[in-house]
C-alpha positions, 0 to 999 in steps of 0.5 A: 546162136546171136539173135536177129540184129532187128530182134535186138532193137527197138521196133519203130519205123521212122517212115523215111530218113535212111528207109528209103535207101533200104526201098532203093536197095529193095528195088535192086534185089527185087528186080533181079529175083523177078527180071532174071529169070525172064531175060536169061531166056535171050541166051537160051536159042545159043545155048540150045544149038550148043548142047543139042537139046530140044526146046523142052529140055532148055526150057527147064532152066528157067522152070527150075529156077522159078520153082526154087525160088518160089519153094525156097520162100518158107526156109527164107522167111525163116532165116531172115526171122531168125538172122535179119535181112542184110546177111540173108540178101549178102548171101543170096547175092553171093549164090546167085553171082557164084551160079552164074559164073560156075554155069559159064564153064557148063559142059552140059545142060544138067551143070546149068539146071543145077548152077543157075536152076537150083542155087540161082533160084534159092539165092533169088529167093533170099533176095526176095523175102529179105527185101520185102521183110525189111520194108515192114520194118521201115515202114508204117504208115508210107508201106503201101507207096515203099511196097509200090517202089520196091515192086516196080523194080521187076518190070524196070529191071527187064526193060534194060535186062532182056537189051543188055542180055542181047549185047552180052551175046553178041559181044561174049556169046553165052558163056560170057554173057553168064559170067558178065551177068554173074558180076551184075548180079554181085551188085545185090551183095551191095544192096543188102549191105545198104538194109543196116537195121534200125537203129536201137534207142537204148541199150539193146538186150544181153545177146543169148548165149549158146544153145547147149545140149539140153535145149536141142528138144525145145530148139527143134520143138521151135523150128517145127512149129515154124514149120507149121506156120507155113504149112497149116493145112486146116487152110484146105477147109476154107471154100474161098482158098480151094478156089483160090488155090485152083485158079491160080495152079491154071496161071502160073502154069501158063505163067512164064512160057509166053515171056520165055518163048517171045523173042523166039516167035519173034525170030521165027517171024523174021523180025531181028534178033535185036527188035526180038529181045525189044519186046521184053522191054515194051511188056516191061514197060508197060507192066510198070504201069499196069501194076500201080493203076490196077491196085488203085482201081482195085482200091476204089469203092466199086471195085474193092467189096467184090476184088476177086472178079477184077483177078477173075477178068484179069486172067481171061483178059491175060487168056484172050491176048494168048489166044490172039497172038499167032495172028500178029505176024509182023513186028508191029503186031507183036509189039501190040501184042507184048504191051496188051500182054504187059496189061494183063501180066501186070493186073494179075500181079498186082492183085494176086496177093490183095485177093488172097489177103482179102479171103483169108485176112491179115491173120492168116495171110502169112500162112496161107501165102507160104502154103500157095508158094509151095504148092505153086512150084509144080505148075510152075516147074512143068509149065515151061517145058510142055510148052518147049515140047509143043515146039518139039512136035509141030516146030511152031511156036503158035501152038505154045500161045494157044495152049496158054491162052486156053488154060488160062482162059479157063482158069479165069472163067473158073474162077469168075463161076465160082467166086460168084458161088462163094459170094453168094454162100458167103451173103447167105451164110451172113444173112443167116447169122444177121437173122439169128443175131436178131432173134438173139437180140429180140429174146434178149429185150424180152427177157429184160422185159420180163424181169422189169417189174421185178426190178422196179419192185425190188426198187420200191422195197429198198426205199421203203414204199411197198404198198399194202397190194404188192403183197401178191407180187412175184419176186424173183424166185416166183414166189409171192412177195411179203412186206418186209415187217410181216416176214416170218421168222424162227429166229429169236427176235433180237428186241427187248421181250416186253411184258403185256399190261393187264387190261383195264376192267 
């Protein structure tokens, strides 16, 4: 098997020229892979009277393909690694065009889990981790502001989405609006084509020929320990990633429900359907502000030593919106509502990965985020349809905001507690070490001390100037110091025996 394209070239990112046509084709596929899964929930009240399924039951099309885009995270990282960026984003830009133009001919609910939910959310996910791969490689010192650029494609990308989607079902129904949106998603096709690798100075390496049958072992021994990369559970042992971990299962778990159910709660309050999928678009919106000021005030020197209270607030903030909203009964409230929520969408996201990078560090910040996509699957799988089933029961869409917010709310004040008790060890366990450092030091120039006359003495017998006293002074074995010229020996002196002259009467 060929290697990567960029595994045969010359690692040095130029910081612009044809980079930032890769960003532009990054914000294609990144605001896809994050906007579709929100804005497909426009679609969902046709599909829902058209199968006769209940609300949880249709909202575990979005569920299923948040999950898979999110546990399909690892297998593509490897891929890229091993294949390089542009295939990877073709090929998911083919799956997800090819899923939703199967789901247009859907006969049941459980064709569309599989299309849209199962290989619309791995081709997403390809999308994703290729895009942000090949930025890294572009990109040096100007990555923060490529990242920036990338990233923002999310909430453009649902400001038009969740209208467009709108349109589509007025115009086609849901069958058509599918097949159209299987055509628009064809455009990341495009843009992976736009992530050519960079270009080589020299002549690359002799391509590896093909593996034969006796490298099977290594190959597997290879990919196992890729595998381990991603799965390295000695991560468990860290007290800041259990609280991590733990606060962010209470969001993600109330992550996507209120965004799936907004234009619903909008209907049910009487507000049109058109106005309904605006509300999307005003969070959007608002989101592709929050994220940026948020990363720079989480870079400011007040915020930045103690960064995991900013995603503390950010969450009960998030919490508290949830919690409000069943009091916005009008259109005006519930814009009010989609912009303070956008805030708090937006803060969250846009430290999520700064504080796990500030615990775990840039050495194992690869690992630690394969581990926390993998283990965010269920939270993020069951969220949704619990959700769906409160409006099963009560037939009201307010129970869905409370049942949020509350999670969430805890989920912030728990990790508000506890990374107040992590710091605390933290500064603890760092003023132990400090103190034994400077017993470790004052030992040090104590025994440096000590050995000081023994150094200067040593000094003098080489130059010559040992004085007559010195004789009784301990040299570095303890024992007492003899000029050199008095020194006892056994050995036969080597000078000339002379003969002793009789004395004179």
């Amino acid at each position: 098997m060929a290697l990567a394209p960029e595994a045969r070239l010359v690692s040095s990112p130029p910081d612009g020229g044809w980079g930032w046509m890769v960003v532009c084709a990054a914000f294609i596929s990144i605001g896809f892979s994050y906007a579709m899964p929100k804005a497909i929930s426009v679609l969902f009240l046709e599909i829902q009277e058209t199968f006769h399924v209940s609300y949880s039951e249709i909202a575990w099309i979005t569920s299923i393909m948040l999950a898979a885009m999110y546990a399909g995270g690892p297998v593509s990282s490897l891929l890229v690694n091993r294949y390089g960026s542009r295939p990877m984003v073709i090929l998911g830009g083919l799956m997800c065009g090819a899923s939703f133009i199967v789901a247009s001919f859907a006969n049941s609910i459980v064709h569309l889990y599989l299309s849209v939910g199962v290989i619309g959310g791995f081709g997403l996910a390809f999308n994703l981790n290729a895009s942000v791969t090949i930025i890294g490689k572009y990109f040096r010192a100007r990555r923060p502001l490529a990242n920036g650029l990338a990233m923002a494609g999310s909430p453009v990308f649902l400001c038009f989405l969740a209208p467009l989607n709108q349109f589509l079902l007025h115009q086609f129904g849901w069958r058509g609006s599918l097949l159209v949106l299987g055509a628009v998603l064809l455009n990341c096709c495009v843009a992976g084509a736009l992530m050519r690798p960079i270009a080589a100075r020299g002549n690359p390496p002799a391509e590896e020929p093909p593996a034969s049958n006796g490298t099977n072992t290594k190959l597997k021994g290879s990919c196992m320990g890729c595998v381990n990369k991603f799965m390295d559970f000695s991560l468990f042992k860290h007290r800041g990633f259990v609280i991590y971990l733990v606060g962010n299962m209470f969001f993600f778990f109330t992550a996507y429900a209120p965004i799936i159910y907004l234009s619903s709660l909008a209907v049910s309050c009487g507000v049109e359907e058109y106005q309904a999928a605006y509300l999307l678009s005003v969070m959007g919106f608002v989101d592709m502000f929050a994220r940026p000021g948020s990363g720079l005030l989480a870079n400011s020197k007040w915020v930045r030593p103690r960064v995991q209270y900013f995603l503390s607030f950010a969450m009960v903030f998030t919490g508290t919106c949830h919690l409000l909203c069943p009091l916005a009964t009008s259109y005006a409230g519930l814009v009010i509502y989609a912009a303070f929520f956008g805030i708090g969408f937006g803060m969250v996201f846009a430290l999520i990965f700064e504080c796990l990078m500030d615990l775990m560090g840039p050495e194992r910040f690869p690992r630690a985020v394969g581990m926390v996509t993998i283990l965010e699957c269920c939270p993020m799988l069951l969220g949704p349809p619990a959700a769906g089933a409160l409006v099963d029961i009560f037939h009201d869409y307010k129970y869905i905001y409370i049942m949020c917010g509350s999670v969430t709310l805890c989920g912030g004040l728990f990790l508000f507690v506890m990374n107040a008790y992590n710091y605390h060890m933290t500064d603890k366990q760092r003023t132990v070490e400090e103190e034994e450092g400077q017993e470790d030091h004052l030992a040090k120039d104590l025994h440096v001390e000590e050995r000081a006359p023994d150094s200067e003495l040593e000094e003098k017998r080489q130059s010559g100037e040992t004085a007559a006293g010195d004789e009784t002074e301990p040299d570095a074995r303890g024992e007492a110091a003899v000029p050199e010229e008095w020194t006892l020996t056994s050995e036969v002196d080597p000078r000339p025996e002379v003969t002793e002259m009789p004395s004179k009467p």
